[in-house]
C-alpha positions in Angstrom: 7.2 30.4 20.7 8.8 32.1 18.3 10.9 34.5 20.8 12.2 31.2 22.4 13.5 29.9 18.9 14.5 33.5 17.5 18.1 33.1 16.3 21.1 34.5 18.6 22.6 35.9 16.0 20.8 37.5 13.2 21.3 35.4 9.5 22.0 37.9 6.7 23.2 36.8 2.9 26.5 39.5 2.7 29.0 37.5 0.7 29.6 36.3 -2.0 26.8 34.3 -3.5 25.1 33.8 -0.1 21.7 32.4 -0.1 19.8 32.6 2.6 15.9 31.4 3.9 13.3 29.6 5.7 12.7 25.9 6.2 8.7 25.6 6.4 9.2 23.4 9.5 6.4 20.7 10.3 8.4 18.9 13.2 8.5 22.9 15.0 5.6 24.2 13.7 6.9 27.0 12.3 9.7 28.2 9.7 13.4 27.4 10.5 16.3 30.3 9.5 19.3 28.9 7.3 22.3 30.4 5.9 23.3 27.9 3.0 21.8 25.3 0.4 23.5 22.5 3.2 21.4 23.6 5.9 18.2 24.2 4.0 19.0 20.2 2.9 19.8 19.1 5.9 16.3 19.8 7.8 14.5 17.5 5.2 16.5 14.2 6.9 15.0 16.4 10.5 11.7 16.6 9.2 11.5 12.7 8.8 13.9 11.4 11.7 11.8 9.7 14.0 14.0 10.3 17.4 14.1 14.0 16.1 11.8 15.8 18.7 12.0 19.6 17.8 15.5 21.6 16.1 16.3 25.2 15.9 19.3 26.8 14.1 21.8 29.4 15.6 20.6 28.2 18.9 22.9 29.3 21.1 26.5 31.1 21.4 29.6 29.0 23.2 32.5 31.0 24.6 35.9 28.6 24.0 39.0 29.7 25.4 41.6 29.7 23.0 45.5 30.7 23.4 44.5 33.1 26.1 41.0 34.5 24.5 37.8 33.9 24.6 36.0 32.6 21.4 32.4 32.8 20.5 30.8 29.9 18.8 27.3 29.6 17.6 26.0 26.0 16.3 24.2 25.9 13.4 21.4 24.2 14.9 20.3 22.2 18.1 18.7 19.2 17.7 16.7 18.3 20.5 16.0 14.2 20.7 14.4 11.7 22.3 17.7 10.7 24.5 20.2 13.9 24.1 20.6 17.0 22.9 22.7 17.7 19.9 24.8 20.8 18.6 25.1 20.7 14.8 27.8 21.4 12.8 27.1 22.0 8.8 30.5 22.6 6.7 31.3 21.3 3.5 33.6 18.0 3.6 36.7 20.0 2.2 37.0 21.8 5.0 36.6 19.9 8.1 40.2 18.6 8.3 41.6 22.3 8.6 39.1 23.0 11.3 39.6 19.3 12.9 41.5 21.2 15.6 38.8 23.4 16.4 35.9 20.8 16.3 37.7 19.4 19.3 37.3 21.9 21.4 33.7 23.1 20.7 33.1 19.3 21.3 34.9 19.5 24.2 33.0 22.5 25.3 29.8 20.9 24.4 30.1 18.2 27.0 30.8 20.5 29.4 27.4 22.2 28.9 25.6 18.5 28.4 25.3 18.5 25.0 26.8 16.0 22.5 28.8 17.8 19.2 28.4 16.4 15.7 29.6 17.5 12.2 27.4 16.8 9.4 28.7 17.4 5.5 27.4 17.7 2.3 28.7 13.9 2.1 26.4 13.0 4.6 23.5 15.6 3.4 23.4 15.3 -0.7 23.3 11.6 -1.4 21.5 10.2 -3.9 18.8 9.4 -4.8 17.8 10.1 -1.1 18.1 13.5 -0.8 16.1 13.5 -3.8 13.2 11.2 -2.6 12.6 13.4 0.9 12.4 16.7 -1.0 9.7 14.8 -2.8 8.0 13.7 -0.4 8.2 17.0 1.8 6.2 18.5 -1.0 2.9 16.5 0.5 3.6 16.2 3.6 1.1 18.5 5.0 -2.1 16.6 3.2 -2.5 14.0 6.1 -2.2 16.4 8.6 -4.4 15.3 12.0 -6.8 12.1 13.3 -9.8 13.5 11.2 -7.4 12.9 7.7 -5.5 9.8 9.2 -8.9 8.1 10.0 -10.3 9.0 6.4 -7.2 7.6 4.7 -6.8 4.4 7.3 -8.9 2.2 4.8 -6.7 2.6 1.6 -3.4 2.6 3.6 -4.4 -0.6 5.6 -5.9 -2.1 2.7 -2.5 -3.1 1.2 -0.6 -4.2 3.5 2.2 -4.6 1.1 2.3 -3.5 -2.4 3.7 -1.2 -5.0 3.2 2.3 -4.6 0.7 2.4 -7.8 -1.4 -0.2 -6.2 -1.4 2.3 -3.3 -2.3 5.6 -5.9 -4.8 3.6 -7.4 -6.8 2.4 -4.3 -6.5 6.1 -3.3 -8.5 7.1 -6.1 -10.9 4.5 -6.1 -11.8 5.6 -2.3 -12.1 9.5 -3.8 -8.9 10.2 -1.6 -6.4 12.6 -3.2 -3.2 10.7 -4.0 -1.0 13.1 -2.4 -2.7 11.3 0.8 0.2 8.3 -0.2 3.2 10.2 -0.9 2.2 12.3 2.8 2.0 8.5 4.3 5.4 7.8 2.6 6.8 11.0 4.7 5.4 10.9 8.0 6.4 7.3 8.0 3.0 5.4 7.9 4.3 3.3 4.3 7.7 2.4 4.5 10.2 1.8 2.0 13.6 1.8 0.7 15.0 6.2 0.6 18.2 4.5 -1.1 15.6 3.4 -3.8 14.2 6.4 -6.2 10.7 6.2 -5.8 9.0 5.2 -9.1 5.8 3.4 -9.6 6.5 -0.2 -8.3 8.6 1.2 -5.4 7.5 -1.5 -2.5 5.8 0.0 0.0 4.6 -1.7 3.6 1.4 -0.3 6.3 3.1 0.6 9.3 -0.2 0.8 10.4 -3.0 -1.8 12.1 -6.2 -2.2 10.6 -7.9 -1.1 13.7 
């Protein structure tokens, strides 16, 4: 696995305050290179996308013939779905208008190839308070992790079928369930709720679950 989602080129942090890392990945199952603060943000709306399938970043190189030479293009990621596969772009607002040019022709190149193009920018990445809530979250998401956990938590989470979240936390810990079990729930989409809402203690949450 990890030779098939390797990087095709390799992600260093020369420049000038360059910051580079590892996503912990749940949706792949394993960590997830990035080259800027955007990308690193960007995988927490991955993580919890439901028609998200699997991503990987630097996927792939694109060779775009421009004014008589070939151009290489790598992606930042590819975003496999449930009905396409998607080439991202991550760039900072400010600079997508001078690069609209060029976004036109990796899209068109995309096609080509049978994938569908998109830019995404820290306009569409760092809003608030949701940004904020899936980091949040993220931070539990591995305590209801298999059917063994889901099964032992099913009671409390299908108990309230509608309710505030400290309703929620407090039938947790009436049951001897940790509460992280709730905020987990809130992440892997078994409570829903408002993201545009910061989560507080009488944040509405609703079972997405049966009682079965």
């Amino acid at each position: 696995m990890s030779e098939r989602t390797n990087p095709v080129r390799v992600i260093h942090n020369r420049g000038i305050h360059r910051v580079i890392g590892r996503f912990p990945s749940l949706k792949n199952a394993e960590s997830v290179p990035w080259e800027s603060q955007l990308e690193r943000d960007y995988c927490f709306y991955l993580e919890v996308d439901p028609e998200v399938v699997s991503y990987r970043s630097q996927p792939l190189q694109i060779q775009l013939a421009s004014h008589g030479a070939i151009l290489r293009y790598t992606p930042d990621f590819l975003v496999e779905r449930k009905e396409l596969s998607e080439l991202v772009e991550i760039k900072p607002s400010a600079r997508v208008g001078e690069l609209k040019h060029r976004f036109s022709s990796i899209a068109i190149a995309c096609r080509e190839l049978g994938f569908t193009f998109r830019v995404v920018t820290d306009t569409d990445i760092r809003v608030s308070p949701v940004l904020e809530n899936l980091k949040l979250l993220f931070r539990y998401a591995r305590t209801l992790e298999g059917e063994e956990s889901l099964n032992s938590a099913r009671a409390v989470l299908t108990g309230i079928q509608e309710g505030r979240l400290e309703d929620y936390l407090k039938a947790a810990e009436t049951e001897g369930i940790p509460r992280g079990v709730i905020f987990s729930a809130m992440h892997h989409g078994l409570l829903l709720f408002d993201l545009r809402i910061p989560i507080a203690p009488d944040t509405i949450l609703k079972c997405a679950l049966n009682g079965q």
